[in-house]
Backbone as ProteinMPNN parsed JSONL, in Angstrom:
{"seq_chain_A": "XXXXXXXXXXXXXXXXXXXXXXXXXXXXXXXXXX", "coords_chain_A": {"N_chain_A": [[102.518, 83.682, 135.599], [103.649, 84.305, 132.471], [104.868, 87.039, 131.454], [104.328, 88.721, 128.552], [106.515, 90.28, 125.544], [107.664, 93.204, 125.187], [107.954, 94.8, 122.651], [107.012, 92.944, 121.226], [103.862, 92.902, 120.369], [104.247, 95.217, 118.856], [106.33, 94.967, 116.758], [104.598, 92.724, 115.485], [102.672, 94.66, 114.127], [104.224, 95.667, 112.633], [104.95, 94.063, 111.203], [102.907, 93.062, 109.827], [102.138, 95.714, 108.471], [103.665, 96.302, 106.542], [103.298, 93.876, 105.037], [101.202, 94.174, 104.462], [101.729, 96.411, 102.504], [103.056, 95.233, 100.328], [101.636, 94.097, 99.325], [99.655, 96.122, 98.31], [101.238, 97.464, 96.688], [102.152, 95.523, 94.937], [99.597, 95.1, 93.531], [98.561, 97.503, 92.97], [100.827, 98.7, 91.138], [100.815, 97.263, 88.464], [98.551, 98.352, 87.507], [99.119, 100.896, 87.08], [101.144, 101.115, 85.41], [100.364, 99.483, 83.291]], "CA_chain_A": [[102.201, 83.979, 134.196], [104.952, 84.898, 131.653], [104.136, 88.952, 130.503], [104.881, 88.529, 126.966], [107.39, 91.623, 125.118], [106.314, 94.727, 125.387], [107.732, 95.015, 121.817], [106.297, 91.969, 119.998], [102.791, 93.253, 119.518], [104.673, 96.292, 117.96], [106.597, 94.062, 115.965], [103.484, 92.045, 114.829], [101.937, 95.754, 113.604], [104.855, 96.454, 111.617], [105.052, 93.096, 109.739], [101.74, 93.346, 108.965], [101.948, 97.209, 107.437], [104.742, 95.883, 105.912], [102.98, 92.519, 104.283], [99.68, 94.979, 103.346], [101.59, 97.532, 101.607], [103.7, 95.021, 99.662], [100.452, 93.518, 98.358], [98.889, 97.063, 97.535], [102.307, 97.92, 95.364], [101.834, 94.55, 93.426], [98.697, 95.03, 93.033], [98.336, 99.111, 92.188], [101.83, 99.245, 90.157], [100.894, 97.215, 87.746], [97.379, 99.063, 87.186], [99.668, 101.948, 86.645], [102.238, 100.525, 84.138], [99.319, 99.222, 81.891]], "C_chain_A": [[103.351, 84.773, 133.579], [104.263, 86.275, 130.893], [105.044, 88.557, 129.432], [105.535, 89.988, 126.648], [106.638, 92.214, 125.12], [106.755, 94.868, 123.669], [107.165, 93.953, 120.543], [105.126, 92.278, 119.538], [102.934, 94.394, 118.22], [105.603, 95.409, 116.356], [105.645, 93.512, 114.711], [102.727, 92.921, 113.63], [102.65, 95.989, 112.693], [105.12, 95.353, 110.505], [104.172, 93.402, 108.92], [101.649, 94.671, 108.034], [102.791, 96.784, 106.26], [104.257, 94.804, 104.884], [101.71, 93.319, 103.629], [100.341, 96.072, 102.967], [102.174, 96.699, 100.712], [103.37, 93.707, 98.593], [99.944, 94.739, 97.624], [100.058, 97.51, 96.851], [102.384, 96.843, 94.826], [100.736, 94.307, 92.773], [98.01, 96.487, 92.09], [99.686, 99.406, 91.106], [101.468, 98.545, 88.82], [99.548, 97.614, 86.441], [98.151, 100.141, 86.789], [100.819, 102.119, 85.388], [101.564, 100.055, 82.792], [98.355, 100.162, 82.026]], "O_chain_A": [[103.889, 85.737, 134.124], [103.396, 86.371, 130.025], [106.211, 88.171, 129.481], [105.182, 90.908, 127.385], [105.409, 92.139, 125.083], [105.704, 95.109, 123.074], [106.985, 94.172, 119.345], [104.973, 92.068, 118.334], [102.279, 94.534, 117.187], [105.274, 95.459, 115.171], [105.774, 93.702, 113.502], [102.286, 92.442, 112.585], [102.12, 96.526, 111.72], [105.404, 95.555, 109.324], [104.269, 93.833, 107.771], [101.105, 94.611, 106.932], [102.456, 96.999, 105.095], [104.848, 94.832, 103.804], [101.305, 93.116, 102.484], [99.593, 97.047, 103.02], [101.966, 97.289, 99.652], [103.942, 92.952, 97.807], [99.754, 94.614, 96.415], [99.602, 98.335, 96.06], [102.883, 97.079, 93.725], [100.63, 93.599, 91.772], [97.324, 96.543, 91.07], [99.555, 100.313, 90.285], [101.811, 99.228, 87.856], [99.48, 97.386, 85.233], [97.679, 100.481, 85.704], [101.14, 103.091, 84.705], [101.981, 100.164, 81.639], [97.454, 100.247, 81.192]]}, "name": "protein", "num_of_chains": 1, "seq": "XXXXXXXXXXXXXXXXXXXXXXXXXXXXXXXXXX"}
């Protein structure tokens, strides 16, 4: 059995923070601009 990266799940965590904050700043900046 191939042990998968030890840093790809870390990886995976940081896209994702990365892809849900850069929905909640297109979605809260422009609540704040109007």
């Amino acid at each position: 059995m191939v042990k998968p990266k030890a840093g790809g799940f870390n990886h995976l965590v940081i896209s994702l923070g990365e892809f849900l904050r850069a929905i909640l700043i297109d979605t809260m900046v422009p609540l704040f601009v109007a």
